[in-house]
N, C-alpha and C positions, 0 to 999 in steps of 0.2 A: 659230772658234777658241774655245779654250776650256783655263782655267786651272786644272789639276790638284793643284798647290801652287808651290812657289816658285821650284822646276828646270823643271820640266814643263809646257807648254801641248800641246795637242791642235791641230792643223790639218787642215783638208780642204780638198782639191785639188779643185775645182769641175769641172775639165776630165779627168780623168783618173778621177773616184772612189778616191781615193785618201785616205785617213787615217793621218797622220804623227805620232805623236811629236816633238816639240824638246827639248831639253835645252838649257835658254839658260845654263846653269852651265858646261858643257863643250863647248857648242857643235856636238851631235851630234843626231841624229836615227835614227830607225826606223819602219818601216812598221807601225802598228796593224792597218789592215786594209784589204784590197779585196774587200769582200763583195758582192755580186752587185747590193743592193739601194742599194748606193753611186756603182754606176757610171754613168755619165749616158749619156743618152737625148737625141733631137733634141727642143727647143726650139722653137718658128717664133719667137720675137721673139729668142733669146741664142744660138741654135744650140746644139750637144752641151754639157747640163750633167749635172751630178752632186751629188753632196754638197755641203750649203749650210751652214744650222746647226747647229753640233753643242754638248750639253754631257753631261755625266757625273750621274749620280744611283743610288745605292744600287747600284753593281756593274753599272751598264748605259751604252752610249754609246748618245745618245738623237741621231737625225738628221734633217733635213730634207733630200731630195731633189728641186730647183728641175725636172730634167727627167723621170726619172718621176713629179713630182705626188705624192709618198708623205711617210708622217712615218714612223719607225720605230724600231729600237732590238736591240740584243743585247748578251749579258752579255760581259765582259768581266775578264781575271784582274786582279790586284795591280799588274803590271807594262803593263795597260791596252794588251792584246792582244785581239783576240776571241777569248770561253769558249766560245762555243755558236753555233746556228744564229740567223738576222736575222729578226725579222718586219714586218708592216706594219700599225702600229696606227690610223692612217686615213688617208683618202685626200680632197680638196678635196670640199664641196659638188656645185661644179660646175668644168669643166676647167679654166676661165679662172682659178681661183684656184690658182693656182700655191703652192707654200709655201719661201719665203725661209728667215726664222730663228725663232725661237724661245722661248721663256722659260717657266717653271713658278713654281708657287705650295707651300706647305709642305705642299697638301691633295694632291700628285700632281697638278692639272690642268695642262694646258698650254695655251699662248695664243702663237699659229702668226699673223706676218704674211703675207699670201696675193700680195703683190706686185702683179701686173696683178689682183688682188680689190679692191685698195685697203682693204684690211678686217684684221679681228685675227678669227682664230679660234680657240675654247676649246674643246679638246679633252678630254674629264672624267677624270679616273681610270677611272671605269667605259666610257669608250669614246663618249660620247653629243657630239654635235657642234654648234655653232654658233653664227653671227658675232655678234660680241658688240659690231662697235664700225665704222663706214664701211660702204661698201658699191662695186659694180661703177661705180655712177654719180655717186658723191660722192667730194670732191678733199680727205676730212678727211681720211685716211689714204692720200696720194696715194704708190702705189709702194712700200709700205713695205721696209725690208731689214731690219731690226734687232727684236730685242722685249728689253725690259729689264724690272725690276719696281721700284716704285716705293710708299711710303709712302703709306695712304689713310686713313681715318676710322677711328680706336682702333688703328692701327698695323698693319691688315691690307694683307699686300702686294697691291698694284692693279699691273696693265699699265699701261706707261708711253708715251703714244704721239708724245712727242718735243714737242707746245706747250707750253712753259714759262710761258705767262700763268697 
């Protein structure tokens, strides 16, 4: 999900690839988009998923899909429709790292929790990939689902990976 302003959040339907508009003002909804690269695929641990995380940046819905293993993105108009065709700007390491959700930094990067990876991976603006934070074999980022950003040394946004010590 994902908060467009103060009427509007963004939804994706995990099981269907499906991305919704809401209108919590008037209590209505519309279908943004079911693009090809949204729809889910077999799973062996969740069975048939699809679209996971999604948020909006500079004219583009940016997505995680859990059952194709992809991160991706296409433009989209004012009214937060799809403008153009989807692409897929990476794809896990390795299989087992599946990608959950999400979060960006103000430089363009992106930092993708990998779920069964147990890991956070940073995805660069220029494309260049990798884990920045747990791994397949450590329980420090056990299963993640979520990725937020969070306040670090002189105010630069850091990935937040949920221990509050």
């Amino acid at each position: 999900m994902s908060a467009l302003n103060d009427d509007t959040v963004l939804v994706g339907d995990l099981r269907t690839g499906t991305v919704y508009g809401f209108n919590v003002i008037r209590d209505a909804y519309y279908v943004a988009s079911t693009d090809h690269l949204l729809a889910p695929a077999p799973n062996p641990t969740f069975g048939p998923v699809g679209v996971n995380g999604l948020h909006v940046r500079q004219n583009f819905l940016y997505f995680a899909n859990s059952g194709q293993n992809g991160f991706g993105r296409f433009p989209i108009e004012a009214n937060v429709t799809q403008a153009g065709n989807s692409s897929v700007i990476a794809r896990p390491l390795e299989t087992y790292q599946g990608y959950d959700d999400f979060t960006y930094d103000k430089e363009g990067n992106f930092y993708l929790v990998t779920g069964t990876g147990n890991s956070v991976m940073e995805v660069t603006h220029g494309g260049q990939r990798r884990i920045i934070a747990g791994s397949v074999n450590s329980t420090y980022i056990a299963q993640g689902t979520s990725a937020s950003m969070g306040r670090g040394p002189a105010g630069k946004n850091t990935p937040v990976h949920g221990d509050s010590r």
